[in-house]
Each structure stands twice: as C-alpha cells, then as structure tokens.
C-alpha positions in Angstrom: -68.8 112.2 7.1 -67.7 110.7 10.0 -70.8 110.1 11.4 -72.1 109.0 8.3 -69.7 106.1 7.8 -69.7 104.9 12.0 -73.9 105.5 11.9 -74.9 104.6 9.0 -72.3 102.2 7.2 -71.3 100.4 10.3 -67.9 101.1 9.5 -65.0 101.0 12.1 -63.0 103.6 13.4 -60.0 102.9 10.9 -61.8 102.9 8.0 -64.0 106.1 9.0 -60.4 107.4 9.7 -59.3 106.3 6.0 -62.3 108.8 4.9 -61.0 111.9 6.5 -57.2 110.9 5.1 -57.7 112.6 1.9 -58.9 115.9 3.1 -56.1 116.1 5.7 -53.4 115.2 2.9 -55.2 117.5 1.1 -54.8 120.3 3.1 -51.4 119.9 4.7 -49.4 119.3 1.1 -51.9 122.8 -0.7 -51.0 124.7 2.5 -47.1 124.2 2.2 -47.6 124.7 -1.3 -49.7 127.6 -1.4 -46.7 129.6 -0.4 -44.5 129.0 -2.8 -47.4 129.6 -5.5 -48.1 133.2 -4.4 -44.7 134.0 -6.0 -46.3 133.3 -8.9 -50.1 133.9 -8.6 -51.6 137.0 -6.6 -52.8 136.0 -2.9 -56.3 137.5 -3.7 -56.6 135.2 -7.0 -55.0 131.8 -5.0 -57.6 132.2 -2.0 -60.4 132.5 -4.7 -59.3 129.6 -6.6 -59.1 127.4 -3.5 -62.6 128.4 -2.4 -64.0 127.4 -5.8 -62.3 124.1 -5.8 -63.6 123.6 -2.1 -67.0 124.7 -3.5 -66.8 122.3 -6.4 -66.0 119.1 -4.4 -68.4 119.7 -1.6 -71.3 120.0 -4.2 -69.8 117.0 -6.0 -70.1 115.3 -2.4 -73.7 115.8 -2.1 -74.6 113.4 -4.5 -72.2 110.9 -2.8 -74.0 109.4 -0.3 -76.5 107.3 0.2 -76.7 103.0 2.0 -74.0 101.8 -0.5 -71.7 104.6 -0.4 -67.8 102.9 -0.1 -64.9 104.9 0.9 -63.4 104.8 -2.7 -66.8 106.9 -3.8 -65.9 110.3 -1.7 -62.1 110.3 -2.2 -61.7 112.4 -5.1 -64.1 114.5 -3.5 -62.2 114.8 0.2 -59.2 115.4 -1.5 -60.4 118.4 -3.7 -62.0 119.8 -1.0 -58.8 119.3 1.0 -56.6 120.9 -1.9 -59.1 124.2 -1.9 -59.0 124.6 2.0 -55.3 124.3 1.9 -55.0 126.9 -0.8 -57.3 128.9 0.6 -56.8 129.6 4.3 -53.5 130.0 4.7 -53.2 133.1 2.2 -55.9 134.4 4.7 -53.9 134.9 7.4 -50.8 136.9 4.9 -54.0 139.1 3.7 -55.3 140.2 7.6 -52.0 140.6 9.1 -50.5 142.2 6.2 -53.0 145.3 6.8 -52.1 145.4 10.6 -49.8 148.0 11.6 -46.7 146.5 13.8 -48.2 147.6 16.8 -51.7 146.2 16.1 -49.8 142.8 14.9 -51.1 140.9 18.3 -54.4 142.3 18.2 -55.1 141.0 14.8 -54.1 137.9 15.6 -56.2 137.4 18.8 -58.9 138.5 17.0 -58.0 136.0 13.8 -57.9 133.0 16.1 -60.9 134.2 18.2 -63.1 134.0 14.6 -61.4 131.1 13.6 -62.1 128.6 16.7 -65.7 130.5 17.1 -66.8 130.0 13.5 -65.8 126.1 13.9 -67.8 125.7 16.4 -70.6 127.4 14.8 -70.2 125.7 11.7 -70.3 122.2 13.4 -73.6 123.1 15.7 -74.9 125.2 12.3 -74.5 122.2 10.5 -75.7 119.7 12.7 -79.2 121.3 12.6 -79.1 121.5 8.9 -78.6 117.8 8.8 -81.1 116.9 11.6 -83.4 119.1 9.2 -83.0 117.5 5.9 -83.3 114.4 8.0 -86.7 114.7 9.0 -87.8 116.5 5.7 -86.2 113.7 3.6 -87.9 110.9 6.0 -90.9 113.1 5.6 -90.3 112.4 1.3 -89.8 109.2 1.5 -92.8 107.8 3.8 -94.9 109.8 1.2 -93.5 108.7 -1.7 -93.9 104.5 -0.6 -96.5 105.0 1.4 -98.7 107.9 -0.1 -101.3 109.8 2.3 -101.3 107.3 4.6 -99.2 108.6 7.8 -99.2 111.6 9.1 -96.2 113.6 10.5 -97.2 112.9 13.6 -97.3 109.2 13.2 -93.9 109.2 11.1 -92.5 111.5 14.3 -93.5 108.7 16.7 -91.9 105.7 14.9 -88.2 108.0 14.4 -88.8 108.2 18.0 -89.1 104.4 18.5 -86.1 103.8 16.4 -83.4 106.4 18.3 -84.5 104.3 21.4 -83.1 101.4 20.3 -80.1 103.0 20.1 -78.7 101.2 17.3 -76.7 102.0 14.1 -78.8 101.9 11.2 -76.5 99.5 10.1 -77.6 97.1 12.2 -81.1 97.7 12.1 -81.2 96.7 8.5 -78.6 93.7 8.1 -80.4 91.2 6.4 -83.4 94.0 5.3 -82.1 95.4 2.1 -84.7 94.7 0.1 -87.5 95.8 2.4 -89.3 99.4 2.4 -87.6 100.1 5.5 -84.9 100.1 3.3 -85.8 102.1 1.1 -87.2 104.5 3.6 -83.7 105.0 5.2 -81.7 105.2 2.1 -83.7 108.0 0.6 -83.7 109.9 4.6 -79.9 109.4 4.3 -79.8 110.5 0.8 -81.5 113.8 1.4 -80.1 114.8 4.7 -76.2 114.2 3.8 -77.4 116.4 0.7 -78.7 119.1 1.8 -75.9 119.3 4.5 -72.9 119.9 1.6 -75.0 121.8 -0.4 -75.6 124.1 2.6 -71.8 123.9 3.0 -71.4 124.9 -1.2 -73.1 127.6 -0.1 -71.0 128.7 2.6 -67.9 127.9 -0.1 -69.6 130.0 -2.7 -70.4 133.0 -1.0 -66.8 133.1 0.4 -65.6 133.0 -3.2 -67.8 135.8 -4.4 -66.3 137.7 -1.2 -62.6 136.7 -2.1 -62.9 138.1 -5.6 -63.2 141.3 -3.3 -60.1 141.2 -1.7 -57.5 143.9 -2.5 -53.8 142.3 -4.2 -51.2 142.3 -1.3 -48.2 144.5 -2.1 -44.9 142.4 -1.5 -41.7 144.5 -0.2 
C-alpha cells in the first residue's frame, strides 16, 4: 500500500503514513484487547475470528485500488484488517507456549520468533513477485483490450522497459494525461496487479482460518 500511494498516487510521505495509521491502531488497541476477551471467548475461536476479519478486509481491499484511489477509500478496510491481526496473533503466542513444558519454554520461543521474522520476510519478497506478476499480466490485459492484436508481448515488454528508465512515478508520467489511453493502460495494470496481490494475501488469511478452526481449546489453571 505504501508503494502504491508514493508510486502511483504521488502522495507524500505523511499522507502514505496516514494510510498505514488505521492498521496500526487497529492492531495495537485488538491486541490489548484480545486478552481481556479470551475470559470470555475460547483462544481457539478468538484467533479464528480475527483471521476471518483479516481475510474479509483484505478481499474487500482488492477492489480498492486503482488511479483515483483517496486515502478515505481503504480506511475501513486497513482498520478491519488491523482489528483481525490484533485479535489474531497475539492468542498465538498463549496457544504455542502453553503446550511447552517449563524447560522447553526458551526453545519455543526461539523458535516462535525465528518463524515469525522468517515468514515476514518471505511474505514481503512472496508478495512482491505476486504483484510484479499481476503487473505484467494485467498490462498484458489491457494493451489487448485497447489495442486488440496489434502488439506483441514482446513489443509491450520493450516499452515497460522504456518507461522504468525514466525513473519516474507514474504520477508524474500522466499529469495532465488522464484522458489518454496511456491512461487507461496504467489504471487497468494498477487495477489488476494491487488485486491479485490481496487476493493472494485472502488466500493466505483464509487458509490460516481453516487451520485455526483446528486448534485444540487452551485449558486455563
């Protein structure tokens, strides 16, 4: 999102920062929260209702994006997703160190934190490729749909290449072009890649829902 909004918006730093302020609010007021709520409501059924909150605003986000997207249009959806994480993750930790004896205690939390920090950094390089990929097959759509048959993928490759050498936001590229094809072009690339990067992140979201509904109820002394 952060990309999107510097890249593609020409947004500054303090309004791209404005974006992610829901999400973080999000999850730092759900995670205090969430403890407090598992008096009430089983661990096991808290981490699976914040994962299907999380996997209902990031599909909700897909459809968020495109040349005219404002800040206002994602914030109900940063803030749900925000509210799921912060219900979710948390509990996560009480379920894995719960079934760690007291000598094992530092183990399973080296190895917590290991996961953790390694499947960030997955997810970000993961994620990145999807988006590069529904980049170039949604720049792909759109040259075919305006212009039908009439460049190859080779030709469409070559002119992407001209325009990453300029080096310029696409922002800026098309200030005073809104009504051209290039237009067009863009909106629909930025459309389809931003979209099939959250629904590739839904995915993620929904198969760690089906796999919370797994998790055995913590017994509390």
């Amino acid at each position: 999102m952060t990309s999107f909004f510097q890249q593609e918006t020409g947004a500054d730093a303090f309004t791209t920062g404005l974006v992610i302020l829901p999400l973080t609010i999000g999850v730092l007021f759900f995670s205090l929260a969430s403890s407090k709520l598992s008096n009430r409501i089983a661990h096991h059924r808290l981490i699976s209702i914040g994962f299907l909150i999380a996997l209902l605003s990031s599909y909700y986000l897909s459809y968020q994006f495109d040349l005219n997207t404002q800040v206002f249009d994602i914030i109900p959806g940063t803030l749900f997703l925000g509210m799921g994480l912060g219900l979710a993750l948390p509990l996560t930790a009480n379920i894995i160190l719960s079934d760690a004896s007291s000598d094992k205690q530092s183990d399973a939390t080296g190895i917590m934190s290991t996961s953790a920090n390694l499947g960030s950094s997955m997810g970000t390089a993961v994620i990145g490729i999807i988006l590069i990929l529904g980049t170039i097959n949604g720049l792909y759509a759109a040259y075919d749909q305006i212009y039908p048959n009439q460049f190859t993928k080779g030709q469409i490759n070559e002119k992407l290449a001209v325009y990453e050498e300029k080096n310029n936001t696409t922002y800026d590229v098309l200030k005073g072009n809104e009504n051209t094809d290039l237009y067009t072009i863009i909106n629909k690339t930025v459309r389809n890649a931003m979209k099939t990067a959250f629904e590739f992140i839904s995915i993620i979201f929904l198969i760690s829902f089906i796999i919370s509904l797994f998790i055995k109820p913590l017994k509390l002394k």
